[in-house]
C-alpha positions as a Markdown table, in Angstrom:
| # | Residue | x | y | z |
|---|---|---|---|---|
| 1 | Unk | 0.0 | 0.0 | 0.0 |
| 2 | Unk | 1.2 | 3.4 | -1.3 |
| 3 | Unk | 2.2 | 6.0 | 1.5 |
| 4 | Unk | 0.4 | 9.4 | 2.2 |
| 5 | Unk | 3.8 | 11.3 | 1.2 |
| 6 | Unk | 3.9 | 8.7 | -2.5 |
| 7 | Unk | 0.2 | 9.6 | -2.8 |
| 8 | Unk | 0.4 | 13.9 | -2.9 |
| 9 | Unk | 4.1 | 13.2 | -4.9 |
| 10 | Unk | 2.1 | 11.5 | -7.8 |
| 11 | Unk | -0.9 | 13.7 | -6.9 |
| 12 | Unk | 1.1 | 16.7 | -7.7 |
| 13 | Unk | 3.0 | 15.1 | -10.8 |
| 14 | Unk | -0.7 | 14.7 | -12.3 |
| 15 | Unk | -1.8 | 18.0 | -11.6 |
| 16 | Unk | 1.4 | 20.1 | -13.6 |
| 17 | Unk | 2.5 | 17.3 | -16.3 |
| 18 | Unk | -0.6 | 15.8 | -17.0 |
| 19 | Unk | -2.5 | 19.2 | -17.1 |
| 20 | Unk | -0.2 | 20.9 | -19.3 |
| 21 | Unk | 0.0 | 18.0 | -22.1 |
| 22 | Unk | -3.7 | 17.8 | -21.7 |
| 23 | Unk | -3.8 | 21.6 | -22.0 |
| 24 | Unk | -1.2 | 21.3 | -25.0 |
| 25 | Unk | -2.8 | 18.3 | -26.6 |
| 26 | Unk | -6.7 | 20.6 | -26.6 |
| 27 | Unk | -5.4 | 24.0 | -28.1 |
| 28 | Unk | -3.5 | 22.1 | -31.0 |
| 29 | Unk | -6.5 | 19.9 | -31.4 |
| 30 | Unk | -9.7 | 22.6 | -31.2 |
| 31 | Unk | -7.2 | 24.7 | -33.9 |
| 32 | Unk | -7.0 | 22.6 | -35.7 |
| 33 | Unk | -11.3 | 21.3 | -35.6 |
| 34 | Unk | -11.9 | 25.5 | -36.2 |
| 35 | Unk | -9.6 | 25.5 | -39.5 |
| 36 | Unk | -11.2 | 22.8 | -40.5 |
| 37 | Unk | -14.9 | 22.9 | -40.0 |
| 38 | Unk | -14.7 | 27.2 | -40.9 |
| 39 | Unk | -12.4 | 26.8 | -43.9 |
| 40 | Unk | -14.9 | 24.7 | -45.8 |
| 41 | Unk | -18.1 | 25.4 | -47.2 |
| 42 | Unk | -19.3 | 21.6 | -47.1 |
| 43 | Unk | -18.9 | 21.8 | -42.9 |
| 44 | Unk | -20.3 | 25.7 | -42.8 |
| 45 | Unk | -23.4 | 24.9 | -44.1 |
| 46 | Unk | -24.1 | 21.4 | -42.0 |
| 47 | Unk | -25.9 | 22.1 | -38.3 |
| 48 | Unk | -24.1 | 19.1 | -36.8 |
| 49 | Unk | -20.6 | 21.1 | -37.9 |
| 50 | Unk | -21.8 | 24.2 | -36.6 |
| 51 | Unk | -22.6 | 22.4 | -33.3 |
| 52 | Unk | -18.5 | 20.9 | -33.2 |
| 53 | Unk | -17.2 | 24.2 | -34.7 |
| 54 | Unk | -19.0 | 25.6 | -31.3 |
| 55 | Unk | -17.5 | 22.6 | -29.1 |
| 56 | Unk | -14.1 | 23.7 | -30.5 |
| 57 | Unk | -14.5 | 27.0 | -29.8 |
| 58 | Unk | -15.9 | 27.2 | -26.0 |
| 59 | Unk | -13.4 | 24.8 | -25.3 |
| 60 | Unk | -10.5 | 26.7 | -26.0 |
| 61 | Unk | -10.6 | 28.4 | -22.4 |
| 62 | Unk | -7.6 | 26.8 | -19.9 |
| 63 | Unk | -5.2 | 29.0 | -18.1 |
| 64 | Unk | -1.7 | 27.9 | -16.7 |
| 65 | Unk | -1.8 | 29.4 | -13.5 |
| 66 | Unk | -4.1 | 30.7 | -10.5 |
| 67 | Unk | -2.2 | 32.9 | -9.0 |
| 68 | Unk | -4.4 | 35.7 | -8.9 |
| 69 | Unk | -7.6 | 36.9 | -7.8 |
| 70 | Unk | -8.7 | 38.1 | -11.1 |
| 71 | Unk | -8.1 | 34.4 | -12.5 |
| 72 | Unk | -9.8 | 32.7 | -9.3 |
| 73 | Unk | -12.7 | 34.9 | -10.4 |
| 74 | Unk | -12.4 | 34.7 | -14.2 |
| 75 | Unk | -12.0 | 31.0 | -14.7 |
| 76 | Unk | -14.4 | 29.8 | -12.4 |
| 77 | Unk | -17.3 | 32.4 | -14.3 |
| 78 | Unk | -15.9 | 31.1 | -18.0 |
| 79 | Unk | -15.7 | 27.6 | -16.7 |
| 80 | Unk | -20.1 | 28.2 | -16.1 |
| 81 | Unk | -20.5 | 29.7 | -19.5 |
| 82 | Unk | -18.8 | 26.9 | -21.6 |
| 83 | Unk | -19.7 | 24.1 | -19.5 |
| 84 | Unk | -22.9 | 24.7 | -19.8 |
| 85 | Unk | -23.4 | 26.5 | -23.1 |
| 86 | Unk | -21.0 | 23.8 | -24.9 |
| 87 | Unk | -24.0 | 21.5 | -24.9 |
| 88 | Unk | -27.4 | 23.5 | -25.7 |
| 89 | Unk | -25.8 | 24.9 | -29.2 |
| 90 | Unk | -28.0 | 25.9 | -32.1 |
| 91 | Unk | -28.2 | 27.9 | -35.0 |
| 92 | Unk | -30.9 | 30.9 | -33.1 |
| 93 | Unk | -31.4 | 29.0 | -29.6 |
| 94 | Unk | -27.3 | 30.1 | -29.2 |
| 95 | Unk | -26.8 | 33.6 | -28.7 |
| 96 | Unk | -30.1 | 33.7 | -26.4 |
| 97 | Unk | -28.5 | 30.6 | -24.2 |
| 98 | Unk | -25.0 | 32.3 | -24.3 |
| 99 | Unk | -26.3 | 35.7 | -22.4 |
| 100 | Unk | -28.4 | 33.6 | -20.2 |
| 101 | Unk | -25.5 | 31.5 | -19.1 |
| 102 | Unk | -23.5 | 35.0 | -18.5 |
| 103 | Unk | -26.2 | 36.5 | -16.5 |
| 104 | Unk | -26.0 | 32.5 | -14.7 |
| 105 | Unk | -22.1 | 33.3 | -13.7 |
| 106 | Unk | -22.2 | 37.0 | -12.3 |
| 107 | Unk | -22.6 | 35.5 | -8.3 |
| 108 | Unk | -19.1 | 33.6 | -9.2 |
| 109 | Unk | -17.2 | 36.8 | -9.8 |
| 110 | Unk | -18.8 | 38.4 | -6.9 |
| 111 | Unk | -18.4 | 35.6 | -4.7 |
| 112 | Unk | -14.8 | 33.9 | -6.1 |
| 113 | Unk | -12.1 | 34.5 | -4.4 |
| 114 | Unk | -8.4 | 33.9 | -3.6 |
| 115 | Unk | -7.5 | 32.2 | -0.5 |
| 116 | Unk | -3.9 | 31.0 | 1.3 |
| 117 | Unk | -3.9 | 28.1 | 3.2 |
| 118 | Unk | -2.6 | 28.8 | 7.0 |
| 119 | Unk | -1.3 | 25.3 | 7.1 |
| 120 | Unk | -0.1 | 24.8 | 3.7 |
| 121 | Unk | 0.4 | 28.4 | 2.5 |
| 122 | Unk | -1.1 | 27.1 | -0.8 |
| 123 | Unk | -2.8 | 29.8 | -2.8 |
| 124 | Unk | -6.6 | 28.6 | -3.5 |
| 125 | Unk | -9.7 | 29.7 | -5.4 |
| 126 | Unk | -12.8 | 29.4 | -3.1 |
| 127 | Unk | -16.2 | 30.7 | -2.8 |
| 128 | Unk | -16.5 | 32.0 | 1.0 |
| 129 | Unk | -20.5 | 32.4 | 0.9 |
| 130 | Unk | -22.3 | 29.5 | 1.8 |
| 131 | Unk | -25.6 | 29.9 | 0.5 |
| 132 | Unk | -24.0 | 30.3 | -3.1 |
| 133 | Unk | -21.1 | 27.1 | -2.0 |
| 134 | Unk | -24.0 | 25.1 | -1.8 |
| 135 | Unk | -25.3 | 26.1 | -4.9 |
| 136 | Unk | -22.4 | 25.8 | -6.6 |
| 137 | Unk | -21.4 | 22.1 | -5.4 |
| 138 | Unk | -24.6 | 20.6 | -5.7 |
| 139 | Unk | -26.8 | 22.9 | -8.1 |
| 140 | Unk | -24.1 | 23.4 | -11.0 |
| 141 | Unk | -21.7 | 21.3 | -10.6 |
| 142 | Unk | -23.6 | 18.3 | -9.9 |
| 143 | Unk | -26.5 | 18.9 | -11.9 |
| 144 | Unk | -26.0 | 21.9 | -14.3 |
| 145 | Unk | -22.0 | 21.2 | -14.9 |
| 146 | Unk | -22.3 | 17.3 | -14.6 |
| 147 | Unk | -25.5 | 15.0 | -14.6 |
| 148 | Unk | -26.9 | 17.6 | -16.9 |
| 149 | Unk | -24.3 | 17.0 | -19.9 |
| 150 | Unk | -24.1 | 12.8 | -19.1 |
| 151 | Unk | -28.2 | 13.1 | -19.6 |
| 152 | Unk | -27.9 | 15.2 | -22.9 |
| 153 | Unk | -24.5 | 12.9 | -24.1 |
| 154 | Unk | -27.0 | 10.1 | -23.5 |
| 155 | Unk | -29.9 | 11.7 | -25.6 |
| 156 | Unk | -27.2 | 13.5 | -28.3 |
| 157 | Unk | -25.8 | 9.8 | -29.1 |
| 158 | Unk | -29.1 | 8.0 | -28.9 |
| 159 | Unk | -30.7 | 10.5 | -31.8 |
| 160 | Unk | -27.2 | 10.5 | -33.8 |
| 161 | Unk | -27.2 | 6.8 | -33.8 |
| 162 | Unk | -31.2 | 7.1 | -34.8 |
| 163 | Unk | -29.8 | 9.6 | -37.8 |
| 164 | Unk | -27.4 | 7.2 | -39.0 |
| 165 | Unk | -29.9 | 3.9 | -38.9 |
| 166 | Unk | -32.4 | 6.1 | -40.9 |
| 167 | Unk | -30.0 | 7.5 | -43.7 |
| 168 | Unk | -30.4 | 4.9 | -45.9 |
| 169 | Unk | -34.1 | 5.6 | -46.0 |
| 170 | Unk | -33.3 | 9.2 | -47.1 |
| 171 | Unk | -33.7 | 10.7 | -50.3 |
| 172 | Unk | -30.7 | 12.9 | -50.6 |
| 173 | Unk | -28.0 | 13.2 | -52.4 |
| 174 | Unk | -25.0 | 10.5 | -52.2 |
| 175 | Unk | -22.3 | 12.8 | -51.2 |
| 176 | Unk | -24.7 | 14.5 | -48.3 |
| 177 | Unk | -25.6 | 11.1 | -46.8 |
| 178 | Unk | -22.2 | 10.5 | -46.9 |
| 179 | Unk | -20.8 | 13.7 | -44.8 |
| 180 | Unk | -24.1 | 13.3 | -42.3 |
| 181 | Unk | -23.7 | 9.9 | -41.9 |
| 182 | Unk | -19.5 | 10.8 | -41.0 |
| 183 | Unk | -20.7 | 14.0 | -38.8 |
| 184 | Unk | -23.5 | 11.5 | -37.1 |
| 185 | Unk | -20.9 | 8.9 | -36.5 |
| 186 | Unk | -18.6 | 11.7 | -34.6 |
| 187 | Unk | -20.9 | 13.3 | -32.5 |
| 188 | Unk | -21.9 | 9.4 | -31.6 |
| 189 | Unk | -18.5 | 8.2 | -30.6 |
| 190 | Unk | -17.6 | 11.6 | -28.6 |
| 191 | Unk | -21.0 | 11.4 | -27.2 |
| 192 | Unk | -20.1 | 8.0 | -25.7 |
| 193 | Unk | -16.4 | 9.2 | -25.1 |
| 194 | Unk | -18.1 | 12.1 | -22.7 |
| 195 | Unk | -20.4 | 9.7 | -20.5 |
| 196 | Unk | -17.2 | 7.9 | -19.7 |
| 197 | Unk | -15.0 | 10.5 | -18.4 |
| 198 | Unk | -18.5 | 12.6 | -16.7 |
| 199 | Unk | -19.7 | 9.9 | -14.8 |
| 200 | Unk | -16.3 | 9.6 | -12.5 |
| 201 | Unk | -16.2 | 12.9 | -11.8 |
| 202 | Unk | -19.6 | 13.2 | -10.6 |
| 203 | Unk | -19.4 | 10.0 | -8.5 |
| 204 | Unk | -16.2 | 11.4 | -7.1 |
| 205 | Unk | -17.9 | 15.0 | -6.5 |
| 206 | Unk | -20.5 | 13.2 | -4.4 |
| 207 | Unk | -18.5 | 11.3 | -2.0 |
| 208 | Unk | -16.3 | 14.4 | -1.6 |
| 209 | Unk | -19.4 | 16.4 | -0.6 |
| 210 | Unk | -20.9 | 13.9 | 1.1 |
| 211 | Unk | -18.2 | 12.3 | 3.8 |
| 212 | Unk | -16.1 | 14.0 | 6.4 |
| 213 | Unk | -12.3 | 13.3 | 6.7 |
| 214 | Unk | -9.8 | 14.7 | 8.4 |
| 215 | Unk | -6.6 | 16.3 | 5.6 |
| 216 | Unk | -4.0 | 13.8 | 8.0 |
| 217 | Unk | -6.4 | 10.6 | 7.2 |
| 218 | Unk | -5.2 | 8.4 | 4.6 |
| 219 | Unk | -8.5 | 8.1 | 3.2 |
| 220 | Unk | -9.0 | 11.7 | 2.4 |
| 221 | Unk | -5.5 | 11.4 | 0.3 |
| 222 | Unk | -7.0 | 8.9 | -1.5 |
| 223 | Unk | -9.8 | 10.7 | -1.9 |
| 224 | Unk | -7.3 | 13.7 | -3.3 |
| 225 | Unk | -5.6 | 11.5 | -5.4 |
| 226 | Unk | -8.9 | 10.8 | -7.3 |
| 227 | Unk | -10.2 | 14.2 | -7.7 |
| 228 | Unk | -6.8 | 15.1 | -9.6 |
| 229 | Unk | -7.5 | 11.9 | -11.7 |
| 230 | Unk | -10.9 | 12.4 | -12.4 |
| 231 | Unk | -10.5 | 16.1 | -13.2 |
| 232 | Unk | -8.1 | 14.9 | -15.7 |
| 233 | Unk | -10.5 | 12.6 | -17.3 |
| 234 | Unk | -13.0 | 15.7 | -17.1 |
| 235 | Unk | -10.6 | 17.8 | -19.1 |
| 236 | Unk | -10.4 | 15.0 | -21.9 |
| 237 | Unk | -13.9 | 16.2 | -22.8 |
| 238 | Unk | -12.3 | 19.0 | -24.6 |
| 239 | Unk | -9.3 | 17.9 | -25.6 |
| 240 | Unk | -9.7 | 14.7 | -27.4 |
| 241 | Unk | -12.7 | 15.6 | -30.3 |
| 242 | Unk | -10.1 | 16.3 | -32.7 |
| 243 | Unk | -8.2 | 13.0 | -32.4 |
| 244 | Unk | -11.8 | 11.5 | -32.2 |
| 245 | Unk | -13.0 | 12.6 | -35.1 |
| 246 | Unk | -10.0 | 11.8 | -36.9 |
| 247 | Unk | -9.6 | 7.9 | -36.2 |
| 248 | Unk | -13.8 | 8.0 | -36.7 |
| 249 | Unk | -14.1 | 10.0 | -40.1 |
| 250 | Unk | -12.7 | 9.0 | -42.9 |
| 251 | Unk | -13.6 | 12.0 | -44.5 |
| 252 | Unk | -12.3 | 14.3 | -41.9 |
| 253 | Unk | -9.2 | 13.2 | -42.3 |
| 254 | Unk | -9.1 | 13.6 | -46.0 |
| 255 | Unk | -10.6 | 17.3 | -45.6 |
| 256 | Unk | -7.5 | 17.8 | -42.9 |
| 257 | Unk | -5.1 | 17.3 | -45.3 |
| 258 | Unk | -6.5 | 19.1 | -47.7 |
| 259 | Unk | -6.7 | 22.3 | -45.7 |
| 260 | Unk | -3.8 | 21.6 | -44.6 |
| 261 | Unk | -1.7 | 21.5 | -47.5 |
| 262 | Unk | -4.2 | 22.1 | -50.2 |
| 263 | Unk | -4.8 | 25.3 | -48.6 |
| 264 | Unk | -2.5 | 26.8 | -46.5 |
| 265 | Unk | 0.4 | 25.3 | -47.5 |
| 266 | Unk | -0.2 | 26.4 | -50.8 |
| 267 | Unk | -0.7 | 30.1 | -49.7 |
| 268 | Unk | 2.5 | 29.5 | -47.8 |
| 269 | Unk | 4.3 | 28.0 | -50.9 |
| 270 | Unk | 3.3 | 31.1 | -53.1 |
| 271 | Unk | 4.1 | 33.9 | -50.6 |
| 272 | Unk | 7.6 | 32.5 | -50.2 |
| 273 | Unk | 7.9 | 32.2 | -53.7 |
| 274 | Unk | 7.2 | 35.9 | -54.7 |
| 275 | Unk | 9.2 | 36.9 | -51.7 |
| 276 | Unk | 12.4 | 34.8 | -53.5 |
| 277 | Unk | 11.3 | 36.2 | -56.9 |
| 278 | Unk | 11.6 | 40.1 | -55.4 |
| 279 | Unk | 14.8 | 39.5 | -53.5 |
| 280 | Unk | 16.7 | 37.7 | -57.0 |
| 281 | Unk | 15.2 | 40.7 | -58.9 |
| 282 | Unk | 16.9 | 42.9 | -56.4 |
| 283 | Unk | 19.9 | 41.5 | -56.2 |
| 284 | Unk | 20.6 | 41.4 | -59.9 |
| 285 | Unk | 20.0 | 45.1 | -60.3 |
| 286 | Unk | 22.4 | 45.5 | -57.5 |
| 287 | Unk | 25.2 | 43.8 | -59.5 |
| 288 | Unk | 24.5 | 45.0 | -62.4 |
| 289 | Unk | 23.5 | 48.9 | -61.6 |
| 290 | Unk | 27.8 | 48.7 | -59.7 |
| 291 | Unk | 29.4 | 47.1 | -62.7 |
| 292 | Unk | 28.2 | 47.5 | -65.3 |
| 293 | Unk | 26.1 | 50.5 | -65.2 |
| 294 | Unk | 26.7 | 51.7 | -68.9 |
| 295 | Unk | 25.4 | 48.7 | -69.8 |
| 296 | Unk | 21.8 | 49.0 | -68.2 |
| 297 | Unk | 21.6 | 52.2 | -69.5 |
| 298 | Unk | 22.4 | 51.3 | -73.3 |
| 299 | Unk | 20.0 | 48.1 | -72.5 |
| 300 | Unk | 17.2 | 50.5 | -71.3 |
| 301 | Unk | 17.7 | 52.5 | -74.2 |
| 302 | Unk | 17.0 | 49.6 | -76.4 |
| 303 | Unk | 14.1 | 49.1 | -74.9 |
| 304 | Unk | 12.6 | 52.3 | -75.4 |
């Protein structure tokens, strides 16, 4: 059986390694979902795309450090509006949801604050109102932040696996059954993905809530050790749908490398050429214009 001091050492490995390559791993992912989904017309114009292109934009919203009051207060009130407005997107019911959900996290930056631990002398985010830490344990986090999403996961991959049973039935065009039935299968699989890695953290949120320990019981490092774990597995949420949707879609991945280097490689490529053809143009009149200067001058005559 591990020790208390092996727990918080691999307890604090997970919370700065793990985090930052989960943190790396979701910007370079959710760039790249946004390049692809908003540099093509085919994805633009499909309402299961606009609700990823949404996912990959809310969830571009992690911070490396909370070292000060304006982030304890900041994070925690963008943490309510993505959670929650990550999984209600639609084409009109969006912007109406998004300013509700702002109006929701107002009480967070009133009531967020910045605390130092007299034992530790760890710096802390915590809510020191207890009519609003109640709310916030049990009435978002629990319901709003957590069973909420695992219930709409549930009903989101029920109806996409529904759409992709009934496509064959549809009378639509080949290559649009195609793409819905790929965009059905991704929002299936990272429906499924989600209820996995929810349904820890909720469980663990209960019993964390629910029992008493003392901070020198071994239990209650245990306990520790699994909220940095399953806050991990939280964070996967919105940093894998990239890599999801590339092992899942066979078209995705074509349509990455085509943006990719169909796209902006090629604008690349071409800037870099013109830039080379300027600089050799340059250069050449430089030689010539120092040496042989009577030369241009009888060639420019010619020209004329």
């Amino acid at each position: 059986m591990p020790s208390i001091e092996v727990l918080n050492s691999v307890s604090v490995h997970i919370s700065i390694y793990v985090d930052l390559l989960i943190l790396f791993n979701r910007l370079i992912g959710n760039i790249f979902n946004l390049l692809i989904f908003l540099s093509l017309k085919t994805f633009r114009e499909n309402s299961s795309s606009f609700y990823l292109t949404a996912m990959s934009f809310l969830s571009i919203d992690e911070l490396l450090t909370d070292s000060s009051l304006t982030y304890c207060k900041f994070r925690a009130y963008f943490f309510q509006i993505c959670s929650l407005t990550s999984f209600t997107v639609a084409h009109h019911a969006f912007v109406i949801s998004f300013f509700i959900r702002i109006i929701h996290g107002i009480p967070t930056l009133i009531y967020q604050t910045r605390t130092i631990s007299t034992t530790t002398e760890v710096a802390k985010c915590e809510i020191l109102n207890s009519v609003f830490q109640k709310y916030y344990n049990y009435g978002f986090i629990i319901i709003l932040a957590s069973s909420l999403p695992v219930v709409l996961t549930t009903l989101f991959g029920s109806l996409a696996y529904h759409s992709i049973r009934q496509l064959a039935f549809r009378t639509v065009p080949l290559v649009r059954r195609e793409l819905d039935k790929q965009l059905a299968s991704m929002v299936l699989v990272q429906a499924v993905f989600n209820f996995y890695v929810i349904v820890p953290y909720i469980v663990r949120y209960v019993v964390n809530f629910s029992t008493n320990m003392t901070r020198d019981s071994y239990n209650y490092v245990i306990l520790q050790f699994a909220i940095n774990l399953t806050l991990n597995l939280l964070y996967l949420c919105f940093a894998t749908p990239f890599y999801i949707y590339t092992c899942v879609s066979a078209r995705f991945r074509k349509q990455l490398i085509y943006v990719l280097y169909g796209i902006y490689m090629k604008q690349w490529q071409d800037r870099t050429m013109h830039a080379n053809h300027i600089i050799l143009v340059n250069w050449q009149f430089y030689i010539v214009t120092n040496k042989i200067f009577v030369f241009i001058n009888f060639d420019f005559e010619i020209l004329k």
